[in-house]
N, C-alpha and C positions, 0 to 999 in steps of 0.2 A: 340542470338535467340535460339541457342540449350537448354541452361537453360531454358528460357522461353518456348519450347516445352516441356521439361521435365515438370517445377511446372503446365502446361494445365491439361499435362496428368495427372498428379497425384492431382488433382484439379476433373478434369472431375471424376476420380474415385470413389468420393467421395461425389460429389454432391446429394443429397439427395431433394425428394422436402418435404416441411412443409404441414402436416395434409392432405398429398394426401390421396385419395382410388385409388387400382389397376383397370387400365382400358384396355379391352381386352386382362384381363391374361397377365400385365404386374407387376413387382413387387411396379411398380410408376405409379401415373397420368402424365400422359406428361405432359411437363414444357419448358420453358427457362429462363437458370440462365445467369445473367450478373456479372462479377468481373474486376473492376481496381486492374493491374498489378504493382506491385514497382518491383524497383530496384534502389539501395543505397539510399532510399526515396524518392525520384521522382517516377513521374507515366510513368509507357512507353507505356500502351498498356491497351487495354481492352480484354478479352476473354468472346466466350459468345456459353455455353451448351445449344444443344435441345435436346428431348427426342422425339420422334414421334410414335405414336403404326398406323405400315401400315397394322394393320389386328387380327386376333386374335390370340396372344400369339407372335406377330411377332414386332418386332422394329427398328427405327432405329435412329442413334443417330450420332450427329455431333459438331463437336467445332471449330470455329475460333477464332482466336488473330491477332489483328491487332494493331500494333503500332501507337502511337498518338502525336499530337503538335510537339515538335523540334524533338522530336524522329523520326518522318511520314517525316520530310523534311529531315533528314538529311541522312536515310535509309530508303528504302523503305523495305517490309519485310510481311509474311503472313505464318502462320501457320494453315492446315486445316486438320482435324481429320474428317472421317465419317466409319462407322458398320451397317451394318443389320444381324439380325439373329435373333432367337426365342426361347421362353421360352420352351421347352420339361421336362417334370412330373417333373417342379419345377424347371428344372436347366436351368442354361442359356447358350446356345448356340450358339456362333457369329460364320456367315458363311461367310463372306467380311467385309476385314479392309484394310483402306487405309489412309496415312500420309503423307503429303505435305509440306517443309519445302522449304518456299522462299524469301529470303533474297535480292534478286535483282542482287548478284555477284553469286552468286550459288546455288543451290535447292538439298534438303535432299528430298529422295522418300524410302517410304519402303509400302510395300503388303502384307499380309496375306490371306490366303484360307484356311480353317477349312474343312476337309472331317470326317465326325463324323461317316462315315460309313466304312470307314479304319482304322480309328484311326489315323489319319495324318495330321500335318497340312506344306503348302507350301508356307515360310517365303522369301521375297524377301528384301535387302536394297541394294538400288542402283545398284553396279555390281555382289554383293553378291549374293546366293542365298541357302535354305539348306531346306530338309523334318525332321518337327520334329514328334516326337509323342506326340499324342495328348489322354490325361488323362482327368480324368473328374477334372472341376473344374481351369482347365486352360484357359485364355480367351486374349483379347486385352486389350489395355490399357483404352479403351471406356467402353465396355459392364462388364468392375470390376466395375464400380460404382454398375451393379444391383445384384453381387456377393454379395457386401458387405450389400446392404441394406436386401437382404434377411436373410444375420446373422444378423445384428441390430435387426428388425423388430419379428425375433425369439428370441432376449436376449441373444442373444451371439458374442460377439466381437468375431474376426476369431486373431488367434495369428501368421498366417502368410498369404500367398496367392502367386499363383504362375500367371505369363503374359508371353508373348510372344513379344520381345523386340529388335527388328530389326531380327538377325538370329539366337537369344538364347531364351532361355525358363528361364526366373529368377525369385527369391523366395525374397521375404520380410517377414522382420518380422515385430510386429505391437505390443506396449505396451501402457498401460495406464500414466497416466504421472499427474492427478489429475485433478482438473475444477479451472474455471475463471467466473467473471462478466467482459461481454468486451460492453461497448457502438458500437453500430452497426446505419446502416441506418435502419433495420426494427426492432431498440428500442434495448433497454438493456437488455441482455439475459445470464444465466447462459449457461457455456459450461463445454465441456469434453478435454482434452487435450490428443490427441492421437500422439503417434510419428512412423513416419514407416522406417525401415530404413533397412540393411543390413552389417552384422559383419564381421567387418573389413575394412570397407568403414569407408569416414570421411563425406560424404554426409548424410543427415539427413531431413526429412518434419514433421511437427507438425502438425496436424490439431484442429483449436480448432472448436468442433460440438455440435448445440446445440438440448439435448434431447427436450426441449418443442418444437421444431420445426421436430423427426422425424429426428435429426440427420444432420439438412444440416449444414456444411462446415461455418461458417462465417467469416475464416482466414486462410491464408495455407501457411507457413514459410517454405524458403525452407534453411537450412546453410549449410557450409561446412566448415570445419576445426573450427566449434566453429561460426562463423560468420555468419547473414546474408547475402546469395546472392540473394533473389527473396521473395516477398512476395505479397498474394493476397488477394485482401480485397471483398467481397459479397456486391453487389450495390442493385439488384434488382432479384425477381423469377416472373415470369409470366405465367401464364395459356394459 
């Protein structure tokens, strides 16, 4: 289940909607995206992105995964992601984030509170707790999806990005890696092959996203040490 919060989060980041317009000074039209979850090619789980605009320039965004078929009986388990916060002269500002990690033997919890008027943010996981500083341009693991569409959308891939990750502040980097023709549920689509990853780690996510679509996400590979451990396949977006 922890892998599977991980490839959400870095899923949600990226999710992108197709041929939106910005609605109440948001970088996206709200949407909700649905994706089947693998692991060692079996389905285990579905995960499924909202984007909500509650006002003008303000939003809020949410992700569950919920495990399925043998998977749902033989563990029960639920992963739930939610953010509000607002877009300020362009930038995106999350001011609550909260993450839910519930497996049915034990529950991961982590909190975030952004104070953009100190510069501070106030990082909780579980019995943990720590004040980081807060820079511009650092955000949750939710509200990087509207970081990143704002670089696309301007023509320019960000070559790193930095989150806030239980009670650290961490940095990624992000290369290009060439395109694919990948058969999808919403039709055969030229993609981009992006990989994100961090040096010196043996963990790695590819994302293949498709420019005719505005960038959304329609595969997100997550390996480690060379191998697939988690892969996410794009089922459905909806308005």
């Amino acid at each position: 289940m922890k892998s599977l919060c991980r490839a959400v989060a870095l899923a949600s980041a990226w999710v992108l909607s197709p041929l939106a317009t910005a609605a109440d000074g948001l970088p996206v039209a709200p949407y909700q995206a649905r994706y089947e979850v693998y692991a060692s090619g079996f389905s285990i789980g579905e995960a499924v992105v909202t984007l909500t605009a509650v006002g003008t320039g303000a939003y809020r965004m949410t992700s569950d995964v919920r495990p399925n078929g043998l998977v749902a009986l033989l563990a029960s388990g639920r992963i739930h992601e939610q953010v509000s916060g607002e877009i300020r002269d362009g930038a995106v500002r999350p001011s609550q984030y909260e993450r839910l990690l519930d497996t049915g033997r034990k529950s991961d919890h982590m909190q975030l509170r952004f104070d953009w008027s100190t510069g501070q943010v106030q990082a909780r996981h579980n019995a943990d707790q720590a004040t980081l500083p807060l820079a511009p341009g650092v955000v949750d693991p939710l509200s990087l999806q509207l970081v990143v569409m704002g670089d696309l959308q301007r023509g320019r891939a960000p070559s790193q990005y930095s989150l806030v990750d239980k009670t650290e502040i961490k940095t990624y980097q992000i290369r290009n890696q060439g395109r694919e023709v990948l058969d999808t549920p919403l039709g055969k689509l030229n993609t981009v092959l992006i990989n994100q990853y961090t040096p010196g780690k043996t963990r790695m996510t590819t994302f293949w996203v498709a420019p005719d679509l505005q960038y959304l996400p329609v595969r997100i590979m997550q390996e480690k040490k060379g191998k697939e451990d988690l892969r996410m396949e794009i089922r459905a977006v909806e308005r």
